[in-house]
C-alpha positions in Angstrom: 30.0 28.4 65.1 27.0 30.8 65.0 25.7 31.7 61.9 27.7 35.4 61.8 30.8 34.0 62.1 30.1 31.3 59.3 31.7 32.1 55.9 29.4 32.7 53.2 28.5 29.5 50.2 29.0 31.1 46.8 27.4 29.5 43.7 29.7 29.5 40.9 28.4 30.0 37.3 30.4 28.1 34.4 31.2 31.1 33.1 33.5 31.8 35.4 34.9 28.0 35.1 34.6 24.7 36.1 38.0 23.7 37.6 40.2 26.8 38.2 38.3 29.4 39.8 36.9 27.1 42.3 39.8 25.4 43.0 41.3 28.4 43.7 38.4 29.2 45.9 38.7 26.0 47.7 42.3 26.7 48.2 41.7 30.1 50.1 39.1 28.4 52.4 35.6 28.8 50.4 33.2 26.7 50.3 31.7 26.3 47.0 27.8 25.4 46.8 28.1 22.3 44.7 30.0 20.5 47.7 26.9 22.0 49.9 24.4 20.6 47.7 25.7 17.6 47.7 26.5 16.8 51.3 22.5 18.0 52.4 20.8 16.6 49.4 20.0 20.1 48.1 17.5 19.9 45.1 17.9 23.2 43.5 16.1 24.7 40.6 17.7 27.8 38.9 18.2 30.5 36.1 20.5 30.5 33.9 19.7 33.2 31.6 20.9 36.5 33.3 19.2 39.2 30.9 15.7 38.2 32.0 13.6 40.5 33.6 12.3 39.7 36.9 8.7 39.4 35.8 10.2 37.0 32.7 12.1 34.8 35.6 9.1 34.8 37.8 6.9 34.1 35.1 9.4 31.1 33.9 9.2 29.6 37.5 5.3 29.4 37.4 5.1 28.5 34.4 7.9 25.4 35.3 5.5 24.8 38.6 4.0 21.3 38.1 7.8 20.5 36.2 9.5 21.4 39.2 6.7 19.6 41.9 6.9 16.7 39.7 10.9 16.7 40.0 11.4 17.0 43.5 9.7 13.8 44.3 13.2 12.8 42.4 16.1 12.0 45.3 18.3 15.1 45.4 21.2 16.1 45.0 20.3 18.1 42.1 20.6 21.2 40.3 18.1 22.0 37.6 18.3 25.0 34.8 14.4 26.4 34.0 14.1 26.7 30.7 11.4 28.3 29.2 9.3 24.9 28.1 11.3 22.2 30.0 14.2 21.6 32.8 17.3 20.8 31.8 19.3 18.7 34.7 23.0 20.4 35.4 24.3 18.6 38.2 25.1 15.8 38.2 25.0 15.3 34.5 23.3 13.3 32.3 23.0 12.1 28.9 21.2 14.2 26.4 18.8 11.7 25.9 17.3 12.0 29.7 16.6 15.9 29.5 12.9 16.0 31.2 10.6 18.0 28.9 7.6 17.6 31.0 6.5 21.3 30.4 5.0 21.1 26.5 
């Protein structure tokens, strides 16, 4: 299918929930990024904090840069949340006790 006619991959944020709105989704023909991360081995770092400013999420990432190298040598799939002095693992999850504070 060429890329135009392709239906778009949404990420869903937990706020909007974590069973019903993307089954619902699923349902209507969606595919929701998880399942996309997954089936390529996606390693994905991301922001979880919405009311930063774009120089505060830029200056998170940079800040996070030898975190995140040192994380990707990690087999995906993966999603990480940058927080401001470590990475906190979302998917899959984890225990606790294996966060990765590698920033302080």
């Amino acid at each position: 299918m060429p890329p135009r006619d392709r239906p778009p991959k949404f990420f869903l944020d937990r706020s909007l929930g974590r069973v019903a709105v993307p089954t619902a989704l699923r349902e209507d023909g969606w595919e929701v990024v998880i399942e996309a991360v997954v089936k390529h081995k996606a390693k994905c770092f991301v922001i979880t904090k919405g009311q930063l400013t774009s120089s505060d999420t830029a200056r998170r990432f940079i800040a996070s840069k030898q975190a995140i190298y040192r994380t990707t040598e990690l087999p995906g799939p993966y999603i990480y949340s940058v927080q401001q002095d470590r990475l906190d693992r979302l998917f899959p999850k984890e225990p606790v006790t294996q966060e990765h504070s590698w920033l302080s």
